[in-house]
C-alpha positions in Angstrom: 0.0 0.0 0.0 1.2 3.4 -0.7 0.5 5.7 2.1 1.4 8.6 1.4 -1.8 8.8 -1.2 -3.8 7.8 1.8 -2.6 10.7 4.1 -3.6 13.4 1.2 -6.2 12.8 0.1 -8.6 11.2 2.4 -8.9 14.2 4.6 -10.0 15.9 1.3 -12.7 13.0 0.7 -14.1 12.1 4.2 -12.8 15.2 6.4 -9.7 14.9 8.8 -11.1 13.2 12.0 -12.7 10.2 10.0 -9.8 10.2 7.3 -7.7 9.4 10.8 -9.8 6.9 12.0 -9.6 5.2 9.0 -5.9 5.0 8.2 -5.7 3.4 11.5 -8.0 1.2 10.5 -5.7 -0.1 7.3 -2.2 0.5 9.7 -4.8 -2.4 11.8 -5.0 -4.5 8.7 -2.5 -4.0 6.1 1.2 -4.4 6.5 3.4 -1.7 4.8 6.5 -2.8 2.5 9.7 -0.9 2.4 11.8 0.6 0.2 15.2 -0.5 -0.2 17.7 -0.2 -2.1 17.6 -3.4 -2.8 14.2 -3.4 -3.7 14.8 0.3 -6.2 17.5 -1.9 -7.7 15.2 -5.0 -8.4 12.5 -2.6 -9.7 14.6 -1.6 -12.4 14.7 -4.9 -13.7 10.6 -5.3 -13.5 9.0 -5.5 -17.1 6.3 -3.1 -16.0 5.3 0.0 -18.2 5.5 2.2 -14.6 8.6 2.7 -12.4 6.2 3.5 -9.6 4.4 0.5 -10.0 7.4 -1.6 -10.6 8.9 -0.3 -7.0 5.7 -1.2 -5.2 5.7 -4.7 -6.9 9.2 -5.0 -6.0 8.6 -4.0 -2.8 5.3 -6.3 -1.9 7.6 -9.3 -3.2 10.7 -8.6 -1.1 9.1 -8.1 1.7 7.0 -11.4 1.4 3.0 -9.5 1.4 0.3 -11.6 0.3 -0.9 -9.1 -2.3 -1.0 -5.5 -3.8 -4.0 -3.4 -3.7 -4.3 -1.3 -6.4 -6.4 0.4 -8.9 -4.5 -0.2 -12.1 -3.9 -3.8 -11.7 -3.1 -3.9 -16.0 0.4 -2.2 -14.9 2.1 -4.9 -13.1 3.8 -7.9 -13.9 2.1 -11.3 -14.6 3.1 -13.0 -11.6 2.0 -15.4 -8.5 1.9 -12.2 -6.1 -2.1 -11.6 -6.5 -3.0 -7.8 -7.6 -6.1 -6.8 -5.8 -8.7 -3.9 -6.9 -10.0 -2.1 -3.9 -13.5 -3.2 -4.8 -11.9 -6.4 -4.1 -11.3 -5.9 -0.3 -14.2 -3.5 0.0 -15.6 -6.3 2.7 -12.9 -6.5 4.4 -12.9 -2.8 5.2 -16.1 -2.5 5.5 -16.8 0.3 3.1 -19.4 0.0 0.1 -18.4 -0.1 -3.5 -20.4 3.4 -3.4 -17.8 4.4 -0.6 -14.9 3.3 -3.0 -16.3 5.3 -6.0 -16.3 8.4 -4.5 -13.2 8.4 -3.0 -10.4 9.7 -6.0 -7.3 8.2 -7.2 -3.9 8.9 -6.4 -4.0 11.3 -9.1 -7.4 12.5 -8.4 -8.4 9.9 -10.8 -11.8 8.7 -10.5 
């Protein structure tokens, strides 16, 4: 998961007090991957058409995560590490697929 999207622009979507409940929430549920330099050097060699993409991949894998959550799951590599929508885990968060729409993309993508 990319966090720093998260800390932008949920306040902007949901207001700051509930944007703050809810990253909790994830920090509860999701485990965050690092990045190395290992993992900026293994990225490199990713056949991805994104370098951003290609770090978080990198970065999932190395650090051994069950999954990436994403909303452009075309741009990574074909691969045994499963690429989630967030429709996908909309259950497991308990939000609605209505919740999920509103909510913008890292680029304020909808």
């Amino acid at each position: 998961m990319c966090c720093h999207h998260y800390h932008y622009l949920a306040p902007k979507a949901i207001g700051a007090r509930e944007a703050a409940r809810e990253i909790s929430r994830l920090l509860e549920i999701f485990r965050i991957a690092p990045v190395t330099e290992a993992v900026l050097k293994a990225a490199r060699q990713t056949k991805t058409s994104d370098d951003e993409d290609a770090v978080r991949f990198e970065a999932a894998r190395s650090a051994g995560l069950d999954g990436i959550v994403t909303r452009n799951a075309e741009d990574f590599p074909k691969t045994n590490l499963p690429i989630y929508l967030p429709a996908d885990i909309a259950v497991l968060m308990g939000l609605s697929r209505a919740s999920l729409a509103r909510s913008p993309g890292p680029r304020g993508e909808r």
